[in-house]
N, C-alpha and C positions, 0 to 999 in steps of 0.2 A: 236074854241074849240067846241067840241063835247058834250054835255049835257049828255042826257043817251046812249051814245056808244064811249066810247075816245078811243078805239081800234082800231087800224089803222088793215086795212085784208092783211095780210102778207103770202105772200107763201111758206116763209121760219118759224119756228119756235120758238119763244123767250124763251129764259130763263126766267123761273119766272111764265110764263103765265101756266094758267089753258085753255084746248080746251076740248070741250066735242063732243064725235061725238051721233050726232041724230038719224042716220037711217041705218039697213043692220046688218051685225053678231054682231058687238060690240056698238048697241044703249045704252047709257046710260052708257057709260064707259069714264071718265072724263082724260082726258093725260094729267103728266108735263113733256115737253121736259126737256131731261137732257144731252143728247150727240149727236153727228151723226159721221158718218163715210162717206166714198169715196159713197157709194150707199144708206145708210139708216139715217134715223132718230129714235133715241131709247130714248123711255116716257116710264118714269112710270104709270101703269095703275091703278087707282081707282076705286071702293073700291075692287079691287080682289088682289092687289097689285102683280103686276105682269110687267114683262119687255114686251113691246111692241117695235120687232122692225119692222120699217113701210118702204117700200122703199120710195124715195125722191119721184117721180111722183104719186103714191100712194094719199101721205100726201096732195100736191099741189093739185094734182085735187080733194080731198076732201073740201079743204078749198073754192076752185074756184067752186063747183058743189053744197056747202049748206051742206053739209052728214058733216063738222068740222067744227065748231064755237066755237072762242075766248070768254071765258067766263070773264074772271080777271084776274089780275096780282094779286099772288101772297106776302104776305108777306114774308120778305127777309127769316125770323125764321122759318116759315112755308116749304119756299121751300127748306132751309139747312133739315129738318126733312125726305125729299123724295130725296134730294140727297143720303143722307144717308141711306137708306130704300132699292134705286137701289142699289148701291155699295153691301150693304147685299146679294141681291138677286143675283147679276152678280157673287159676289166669291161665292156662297154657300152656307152661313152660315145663 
């Protein structure tokens, strides 16, 4: 067991999890994975609330090069509040 880091570093993106990237155009913009498709992975983006969609190599080699780190998981309430949030933003409303 891991003390101060029980996040295992995953290439792929969790539900639940908070990633914040560190460095380059979007420093300081916190993502919750919410979906992906055949080519991309789509977060929501904090605090500008906004749809982020990232291609899958993109994502991976941010995670693998330091530029995306796993901050925390999520609670469950918390992350229904940003699913809810993208869905707003993907239909328009």
């Amino acid at each position: 067991m891991h003390l101060f880091f029980p996040f295992k570093k995953a290439t792929h993106p969790q539900k639940r999890y908070l990633y914040a990237i560190t460095t380059g155009t979007f420093a300081g913009e916190l993502l919750t994975y919410i979906e992906d498709d055949a080519e991309s992975f789509m977060f929501l983006s904090m605090p500008k609330m906004i749809i982020r969609d990232i291609p899958k190599n993109t994502f991976t080699g941010g995670i693998s090069g330091g530029i995306v780190d796993v901050v925390e998981k999520m609670p469950t309430a918390v992350y229904k509040i940003c699913v809810a949030q993208y869905k707003k933003l993907k239909n328009g409303k």
